[in-house]
N, CA, C and O atoms as CSV, one atom per row, in Angstrom:
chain,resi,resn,atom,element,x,y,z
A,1,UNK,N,N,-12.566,61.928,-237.914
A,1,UNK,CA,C,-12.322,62.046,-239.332
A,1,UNK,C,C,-12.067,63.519,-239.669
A,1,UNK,O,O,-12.920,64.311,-239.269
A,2,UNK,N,N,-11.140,63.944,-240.269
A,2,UNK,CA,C,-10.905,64.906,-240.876
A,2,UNK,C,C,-11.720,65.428,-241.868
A,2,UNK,O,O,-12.109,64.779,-242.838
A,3,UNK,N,N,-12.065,66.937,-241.577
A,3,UNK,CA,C,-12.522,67.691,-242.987
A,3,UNK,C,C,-11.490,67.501,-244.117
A,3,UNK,O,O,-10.315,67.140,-244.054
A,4,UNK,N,N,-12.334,67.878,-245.270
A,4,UNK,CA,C,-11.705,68.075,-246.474
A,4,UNK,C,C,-10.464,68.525,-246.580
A,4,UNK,O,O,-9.631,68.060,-247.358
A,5,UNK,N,N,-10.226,69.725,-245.574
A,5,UNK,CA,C,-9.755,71.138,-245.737
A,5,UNK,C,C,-8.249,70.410,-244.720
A,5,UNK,O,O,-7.109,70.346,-245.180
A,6,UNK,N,N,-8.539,70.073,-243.709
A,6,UNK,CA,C,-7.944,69.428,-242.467
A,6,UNK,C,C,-7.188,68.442,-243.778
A,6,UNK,O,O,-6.165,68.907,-244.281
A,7,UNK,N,N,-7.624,67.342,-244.200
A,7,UNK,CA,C,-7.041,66.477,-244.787
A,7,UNK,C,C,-6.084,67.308,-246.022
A,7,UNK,O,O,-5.035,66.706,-246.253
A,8,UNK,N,N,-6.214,68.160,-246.570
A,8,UNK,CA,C,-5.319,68.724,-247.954
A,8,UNK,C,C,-4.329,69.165,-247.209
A,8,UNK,O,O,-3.200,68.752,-247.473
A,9,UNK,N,N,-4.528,70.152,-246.052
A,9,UNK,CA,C,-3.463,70.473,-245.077
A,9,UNK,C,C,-2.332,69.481,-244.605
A,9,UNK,O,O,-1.203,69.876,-244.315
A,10,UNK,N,N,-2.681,68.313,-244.557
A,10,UNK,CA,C,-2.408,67.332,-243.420
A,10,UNK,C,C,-1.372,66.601,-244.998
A,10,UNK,O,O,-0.145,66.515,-244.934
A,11,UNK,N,N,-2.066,66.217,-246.106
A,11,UNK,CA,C,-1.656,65.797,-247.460
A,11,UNK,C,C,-0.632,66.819,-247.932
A,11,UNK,O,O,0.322,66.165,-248.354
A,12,UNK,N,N,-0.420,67.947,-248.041
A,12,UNK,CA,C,0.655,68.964,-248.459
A,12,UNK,C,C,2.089,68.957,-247.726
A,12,UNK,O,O,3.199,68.990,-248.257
A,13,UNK,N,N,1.625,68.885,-245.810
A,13,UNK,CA,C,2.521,68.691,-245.137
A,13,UNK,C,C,3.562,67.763,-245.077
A,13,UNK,O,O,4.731,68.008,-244.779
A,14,UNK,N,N,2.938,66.379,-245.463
A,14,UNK,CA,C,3.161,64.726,-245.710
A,14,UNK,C,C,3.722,65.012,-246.842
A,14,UNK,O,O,4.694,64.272,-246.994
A,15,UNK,N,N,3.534,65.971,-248.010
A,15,UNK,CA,C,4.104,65.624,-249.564
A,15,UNK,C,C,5.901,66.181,-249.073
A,15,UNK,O,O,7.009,65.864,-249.508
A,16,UNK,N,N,5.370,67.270,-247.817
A,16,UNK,CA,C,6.911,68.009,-248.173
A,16,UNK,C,C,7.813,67.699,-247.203
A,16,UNK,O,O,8.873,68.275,-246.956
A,17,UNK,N,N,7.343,66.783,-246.684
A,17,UNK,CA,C,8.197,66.326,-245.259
A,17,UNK,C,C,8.829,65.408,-245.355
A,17,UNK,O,O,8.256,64.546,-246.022
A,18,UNK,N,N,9.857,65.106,-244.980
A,18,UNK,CA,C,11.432,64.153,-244.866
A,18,UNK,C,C,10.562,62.659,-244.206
A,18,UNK,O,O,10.821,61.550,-244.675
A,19,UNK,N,N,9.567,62.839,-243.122
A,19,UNK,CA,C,9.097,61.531,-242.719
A,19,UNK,C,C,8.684,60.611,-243.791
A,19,UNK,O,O,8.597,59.431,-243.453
A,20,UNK,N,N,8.467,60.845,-244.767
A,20,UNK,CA,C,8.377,59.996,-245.843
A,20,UNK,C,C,8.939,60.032,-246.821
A,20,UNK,O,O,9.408,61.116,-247.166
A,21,UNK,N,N,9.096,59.004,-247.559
A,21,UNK,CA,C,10.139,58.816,-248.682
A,21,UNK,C,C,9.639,59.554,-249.747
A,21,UNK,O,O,8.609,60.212,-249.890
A,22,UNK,N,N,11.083,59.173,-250.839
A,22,UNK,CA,C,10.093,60.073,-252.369
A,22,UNK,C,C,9.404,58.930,-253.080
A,22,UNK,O,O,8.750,59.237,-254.076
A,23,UNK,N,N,9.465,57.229,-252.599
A,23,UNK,CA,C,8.798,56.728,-252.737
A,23,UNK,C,C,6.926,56.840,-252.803
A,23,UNK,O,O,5.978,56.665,-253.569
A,24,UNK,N,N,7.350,57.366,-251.043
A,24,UNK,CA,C,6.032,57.038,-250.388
A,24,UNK,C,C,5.213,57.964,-250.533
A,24,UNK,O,O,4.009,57.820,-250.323
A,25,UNK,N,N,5.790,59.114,-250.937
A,25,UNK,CA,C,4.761,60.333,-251.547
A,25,UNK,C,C,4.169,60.315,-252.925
A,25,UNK,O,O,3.158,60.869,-253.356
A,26,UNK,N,N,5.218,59.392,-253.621
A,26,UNK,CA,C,4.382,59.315,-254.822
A,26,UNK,C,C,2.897,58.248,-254.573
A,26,UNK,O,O,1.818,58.369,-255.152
A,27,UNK,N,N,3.355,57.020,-253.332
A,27,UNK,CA,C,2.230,56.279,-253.583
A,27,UNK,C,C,0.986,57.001,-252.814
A,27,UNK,O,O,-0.223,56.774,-252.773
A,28,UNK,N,N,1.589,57.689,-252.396
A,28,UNK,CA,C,0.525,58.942,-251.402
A,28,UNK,C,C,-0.128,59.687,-252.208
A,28,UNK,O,O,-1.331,59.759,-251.957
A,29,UNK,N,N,0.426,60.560,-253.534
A,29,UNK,CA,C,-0.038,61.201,-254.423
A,29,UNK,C,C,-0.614,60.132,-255.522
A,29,UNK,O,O,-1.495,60.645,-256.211
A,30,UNK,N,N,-0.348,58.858,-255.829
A,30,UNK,CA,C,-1.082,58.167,-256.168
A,30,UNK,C,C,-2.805,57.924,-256.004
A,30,UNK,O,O,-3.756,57.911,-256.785
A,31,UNK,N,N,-2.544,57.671,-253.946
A,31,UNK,CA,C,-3.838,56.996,-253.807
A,31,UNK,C,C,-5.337,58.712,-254.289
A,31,UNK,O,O,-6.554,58.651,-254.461
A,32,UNK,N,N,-4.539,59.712,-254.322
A,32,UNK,CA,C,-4.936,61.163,-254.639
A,32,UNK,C,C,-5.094,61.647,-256.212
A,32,UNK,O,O,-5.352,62.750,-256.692
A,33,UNK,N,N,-4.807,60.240,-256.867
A,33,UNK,CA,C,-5.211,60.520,-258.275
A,33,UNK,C,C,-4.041,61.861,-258.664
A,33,UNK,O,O,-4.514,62.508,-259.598
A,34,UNK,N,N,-2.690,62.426,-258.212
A,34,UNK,CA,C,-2.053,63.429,-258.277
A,34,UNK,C,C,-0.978,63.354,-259.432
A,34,UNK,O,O,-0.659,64.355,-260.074
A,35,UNK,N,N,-0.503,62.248,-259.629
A,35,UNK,CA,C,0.746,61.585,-260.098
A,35,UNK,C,C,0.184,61.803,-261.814
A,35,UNK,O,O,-0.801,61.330,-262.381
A,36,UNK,N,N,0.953,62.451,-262.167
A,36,UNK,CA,C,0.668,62.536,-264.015
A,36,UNK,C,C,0.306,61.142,-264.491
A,36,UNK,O,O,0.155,60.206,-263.706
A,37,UNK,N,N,0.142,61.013,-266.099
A,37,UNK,CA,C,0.000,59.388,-266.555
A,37,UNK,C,C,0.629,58.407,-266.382
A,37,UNK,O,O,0.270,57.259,-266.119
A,38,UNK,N,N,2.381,59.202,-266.649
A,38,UNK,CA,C,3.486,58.147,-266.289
A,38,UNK,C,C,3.211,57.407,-265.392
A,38,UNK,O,O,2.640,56.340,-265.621
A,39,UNK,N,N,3.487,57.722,-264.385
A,39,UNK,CA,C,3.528,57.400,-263.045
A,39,UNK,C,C,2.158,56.977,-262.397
A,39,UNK,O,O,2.266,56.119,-261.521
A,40,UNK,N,N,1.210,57.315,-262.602
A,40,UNK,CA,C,0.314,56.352,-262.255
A,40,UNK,C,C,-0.025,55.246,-263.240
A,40,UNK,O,O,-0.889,54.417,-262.952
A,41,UNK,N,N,0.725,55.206,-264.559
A,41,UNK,CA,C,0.511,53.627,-265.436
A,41,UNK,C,C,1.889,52.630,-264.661
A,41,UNK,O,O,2.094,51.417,-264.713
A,42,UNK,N,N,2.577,53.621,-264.041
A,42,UNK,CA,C,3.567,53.203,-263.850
A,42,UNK,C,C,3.109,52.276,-262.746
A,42,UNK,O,O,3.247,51.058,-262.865
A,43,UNK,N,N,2.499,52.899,-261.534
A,43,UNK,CA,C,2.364,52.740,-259.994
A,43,UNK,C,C,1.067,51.357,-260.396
A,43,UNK,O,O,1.165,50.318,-259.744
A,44,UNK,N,N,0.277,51.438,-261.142
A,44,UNK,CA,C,-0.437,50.697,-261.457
A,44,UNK,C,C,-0.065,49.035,-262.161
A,44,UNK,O,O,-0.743,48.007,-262.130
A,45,UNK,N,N,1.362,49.323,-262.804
A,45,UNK,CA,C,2.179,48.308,-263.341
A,45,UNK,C,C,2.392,47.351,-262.246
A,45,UNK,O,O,2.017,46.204,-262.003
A,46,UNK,N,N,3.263,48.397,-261.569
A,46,UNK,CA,C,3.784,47.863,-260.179
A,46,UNK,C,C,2.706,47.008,-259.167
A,46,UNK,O,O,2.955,45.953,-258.583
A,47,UNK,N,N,1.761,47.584,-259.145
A,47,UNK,CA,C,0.755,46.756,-258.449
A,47,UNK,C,C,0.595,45.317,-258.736
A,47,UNK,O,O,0.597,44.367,-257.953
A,48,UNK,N,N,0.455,45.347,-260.029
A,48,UNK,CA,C,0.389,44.084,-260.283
A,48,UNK,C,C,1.365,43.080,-260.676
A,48,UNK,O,O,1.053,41.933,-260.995
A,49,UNK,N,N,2.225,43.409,-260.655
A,49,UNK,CA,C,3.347,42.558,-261.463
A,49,UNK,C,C,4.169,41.888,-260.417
A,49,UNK,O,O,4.705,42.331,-259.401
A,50,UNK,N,N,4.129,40.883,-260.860
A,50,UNK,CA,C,4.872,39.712,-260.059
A,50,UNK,C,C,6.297,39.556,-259.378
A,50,UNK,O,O,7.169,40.177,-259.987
A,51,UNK,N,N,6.596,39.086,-258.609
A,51,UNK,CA,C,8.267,39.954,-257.736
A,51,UNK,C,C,9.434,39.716,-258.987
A,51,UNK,O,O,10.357,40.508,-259.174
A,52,UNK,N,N,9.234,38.587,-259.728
A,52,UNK,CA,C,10.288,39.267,-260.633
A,52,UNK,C,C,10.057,40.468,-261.486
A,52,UNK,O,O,10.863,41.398,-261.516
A,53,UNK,N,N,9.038,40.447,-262.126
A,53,UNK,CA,C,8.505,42.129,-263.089
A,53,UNK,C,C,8.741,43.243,-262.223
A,53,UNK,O,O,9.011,44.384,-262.597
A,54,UNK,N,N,8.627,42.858,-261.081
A,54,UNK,CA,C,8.354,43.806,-259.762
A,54,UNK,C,C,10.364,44.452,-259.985
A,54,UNK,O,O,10.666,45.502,-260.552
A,55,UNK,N,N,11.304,43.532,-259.407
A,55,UNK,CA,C,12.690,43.301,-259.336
A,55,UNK,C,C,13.068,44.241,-260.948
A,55,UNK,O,O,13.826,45.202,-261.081
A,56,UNK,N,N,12.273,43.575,-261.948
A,56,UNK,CA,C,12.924,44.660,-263.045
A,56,UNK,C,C,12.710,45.764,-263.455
A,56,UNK,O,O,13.394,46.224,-264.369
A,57,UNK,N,N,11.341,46.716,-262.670
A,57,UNK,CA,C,10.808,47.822,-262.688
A,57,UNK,C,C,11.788,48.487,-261.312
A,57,UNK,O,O,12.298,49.583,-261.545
A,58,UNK,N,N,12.025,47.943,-260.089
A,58,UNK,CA,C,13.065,48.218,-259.562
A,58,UNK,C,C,14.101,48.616,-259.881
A,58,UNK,O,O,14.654,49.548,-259.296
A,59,UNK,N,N,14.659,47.920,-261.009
A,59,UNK,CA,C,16.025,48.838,-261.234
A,59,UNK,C,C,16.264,50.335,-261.519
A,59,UNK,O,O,17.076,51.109,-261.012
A,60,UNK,N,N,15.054,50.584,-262.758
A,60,UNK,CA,C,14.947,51.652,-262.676
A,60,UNK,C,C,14.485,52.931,-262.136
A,60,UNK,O,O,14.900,54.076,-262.309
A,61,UNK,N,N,12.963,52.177,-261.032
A,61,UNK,CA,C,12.675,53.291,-259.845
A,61,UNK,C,C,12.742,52.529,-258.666
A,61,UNK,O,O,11.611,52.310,-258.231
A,62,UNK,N,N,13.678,52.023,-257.958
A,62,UNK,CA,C,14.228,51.665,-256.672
A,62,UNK,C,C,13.225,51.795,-255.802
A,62,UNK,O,O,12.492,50.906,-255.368
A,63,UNK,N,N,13.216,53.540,-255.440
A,63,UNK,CA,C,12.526,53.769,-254.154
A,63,UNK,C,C,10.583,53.844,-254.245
A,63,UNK,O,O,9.693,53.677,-253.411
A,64,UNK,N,N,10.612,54.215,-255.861
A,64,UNK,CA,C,9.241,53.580,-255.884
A,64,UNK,C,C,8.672,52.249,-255.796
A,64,UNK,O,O,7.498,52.033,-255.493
A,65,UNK,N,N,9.697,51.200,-256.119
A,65,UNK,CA,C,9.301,49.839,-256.205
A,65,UNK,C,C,9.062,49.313,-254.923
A,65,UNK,O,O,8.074,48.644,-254.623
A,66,UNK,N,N,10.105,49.668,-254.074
A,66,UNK,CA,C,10.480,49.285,-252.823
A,66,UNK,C,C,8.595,50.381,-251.951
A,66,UNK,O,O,7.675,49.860,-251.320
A,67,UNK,N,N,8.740,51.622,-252.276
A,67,UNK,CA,C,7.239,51.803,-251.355
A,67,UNK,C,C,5.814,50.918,-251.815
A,67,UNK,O,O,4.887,50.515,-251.112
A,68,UNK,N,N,6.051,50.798,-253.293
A,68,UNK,CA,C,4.669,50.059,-253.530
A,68,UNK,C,C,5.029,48.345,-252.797
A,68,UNK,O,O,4.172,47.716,-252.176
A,69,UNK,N,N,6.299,47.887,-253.018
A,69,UNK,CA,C,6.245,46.442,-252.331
A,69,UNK,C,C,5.537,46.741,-250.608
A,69,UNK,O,O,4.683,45.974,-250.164
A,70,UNK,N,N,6.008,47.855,-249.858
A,70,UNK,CA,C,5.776,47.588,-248.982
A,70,UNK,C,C,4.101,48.279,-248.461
A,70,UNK,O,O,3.676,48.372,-247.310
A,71,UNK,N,N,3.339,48.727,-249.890
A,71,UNK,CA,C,1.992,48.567,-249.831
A,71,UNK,C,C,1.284,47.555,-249.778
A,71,UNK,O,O,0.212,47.311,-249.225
A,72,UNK,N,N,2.326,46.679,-250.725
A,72,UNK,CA,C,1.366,45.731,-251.387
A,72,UNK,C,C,1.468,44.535,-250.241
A,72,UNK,O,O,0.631,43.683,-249.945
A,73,UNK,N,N,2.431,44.710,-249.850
A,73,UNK,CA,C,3.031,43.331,-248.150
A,73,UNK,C,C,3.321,43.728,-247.048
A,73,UNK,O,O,3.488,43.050,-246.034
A,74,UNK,N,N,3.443,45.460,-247.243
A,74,UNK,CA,C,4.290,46.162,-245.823
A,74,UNK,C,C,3.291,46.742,-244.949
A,74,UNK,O,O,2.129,46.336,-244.910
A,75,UNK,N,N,3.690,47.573,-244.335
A,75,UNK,CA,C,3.041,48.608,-243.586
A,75,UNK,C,C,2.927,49.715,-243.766
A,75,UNK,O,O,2.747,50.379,-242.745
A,76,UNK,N,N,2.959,50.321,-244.837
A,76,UNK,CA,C,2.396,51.800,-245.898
A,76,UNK,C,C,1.201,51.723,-245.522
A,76,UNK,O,O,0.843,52.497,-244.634
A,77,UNK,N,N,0.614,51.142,-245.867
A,77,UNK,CA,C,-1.049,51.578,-246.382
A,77,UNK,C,C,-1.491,51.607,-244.559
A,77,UNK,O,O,-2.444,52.358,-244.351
A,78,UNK,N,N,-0.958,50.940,-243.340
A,78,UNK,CA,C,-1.147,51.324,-241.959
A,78,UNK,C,C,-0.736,52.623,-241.821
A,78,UNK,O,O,-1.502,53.563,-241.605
A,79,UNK,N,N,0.616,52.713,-241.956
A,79,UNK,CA,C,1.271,53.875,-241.842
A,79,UNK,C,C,0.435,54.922,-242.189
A,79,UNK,O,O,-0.081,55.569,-241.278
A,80,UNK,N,N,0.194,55.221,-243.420
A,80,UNK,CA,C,-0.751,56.131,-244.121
A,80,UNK,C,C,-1.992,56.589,-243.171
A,80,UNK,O,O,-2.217,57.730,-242.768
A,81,UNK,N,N,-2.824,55.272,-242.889
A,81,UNK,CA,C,-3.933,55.251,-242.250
A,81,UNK,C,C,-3.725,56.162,-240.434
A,81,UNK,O,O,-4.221,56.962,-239.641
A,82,UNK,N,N,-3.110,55.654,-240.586
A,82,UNK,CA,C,-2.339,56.060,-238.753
A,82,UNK,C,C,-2.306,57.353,-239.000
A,82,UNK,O,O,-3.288,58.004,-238.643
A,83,UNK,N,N,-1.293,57.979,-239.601
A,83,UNK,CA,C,-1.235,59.962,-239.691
A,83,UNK,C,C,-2.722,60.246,-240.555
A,83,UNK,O,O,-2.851,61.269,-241.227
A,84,UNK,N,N,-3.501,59.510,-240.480
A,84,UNK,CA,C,-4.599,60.137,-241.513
A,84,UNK,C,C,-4.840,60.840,-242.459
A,84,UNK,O,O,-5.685,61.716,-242.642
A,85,UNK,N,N,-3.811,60.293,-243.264
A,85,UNK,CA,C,-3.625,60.547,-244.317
A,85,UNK,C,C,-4.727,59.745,-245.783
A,85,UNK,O,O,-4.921,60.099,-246.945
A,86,UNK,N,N,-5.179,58.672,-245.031
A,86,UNK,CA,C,-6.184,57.850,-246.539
A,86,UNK,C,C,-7.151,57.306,-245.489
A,86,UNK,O,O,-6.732,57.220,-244.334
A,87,UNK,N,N,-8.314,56.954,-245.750
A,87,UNK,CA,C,-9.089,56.027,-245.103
A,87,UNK,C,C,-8.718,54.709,-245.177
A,87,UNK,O,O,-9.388,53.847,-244.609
């Protein structure tokens, strides 16, 4: 397990790096409480809303819709776990 210090390092690197989307950093800066109100009422919408609500919040943030779908069914939240990035 990573220190504190180890993990912010490891979280800064992940925010600025191409290996992840601009999706997947927001749901990254999400699970970090980082994301202003918008965007976490937003990311929080998304959680719950059903694949069509899901499909019409898509139109307008694509690559966010598409990282939280693949939290909510994909392999993000492994992914994440794997570079140790979240518990």
């Amino acid at each position: 397990m990573k220190t504190n210090d180890e993990r912010r390092a490891a979280l800064a690197a992940a925010l600025s790096s191409d290996d992840w989307t601009e999706g997947e950093q927001f749901v990254l800066k999400w699970q970090f409480g980082m994301n202003g109100g918008f965007y976490t009422s937003l990311i929080d919408c998304m959680c719950i809303a059903d694949d069509e609500n899901l499909g019409r919040l898509a139109q307008g943030f694509p690559s966010l819709a598409l990282a939280i779908d693949s939290w909510k069914t994909g392999d993000l939240a492994r992914r994440l776990r794997d570079a140790d990035l979240i518990d």
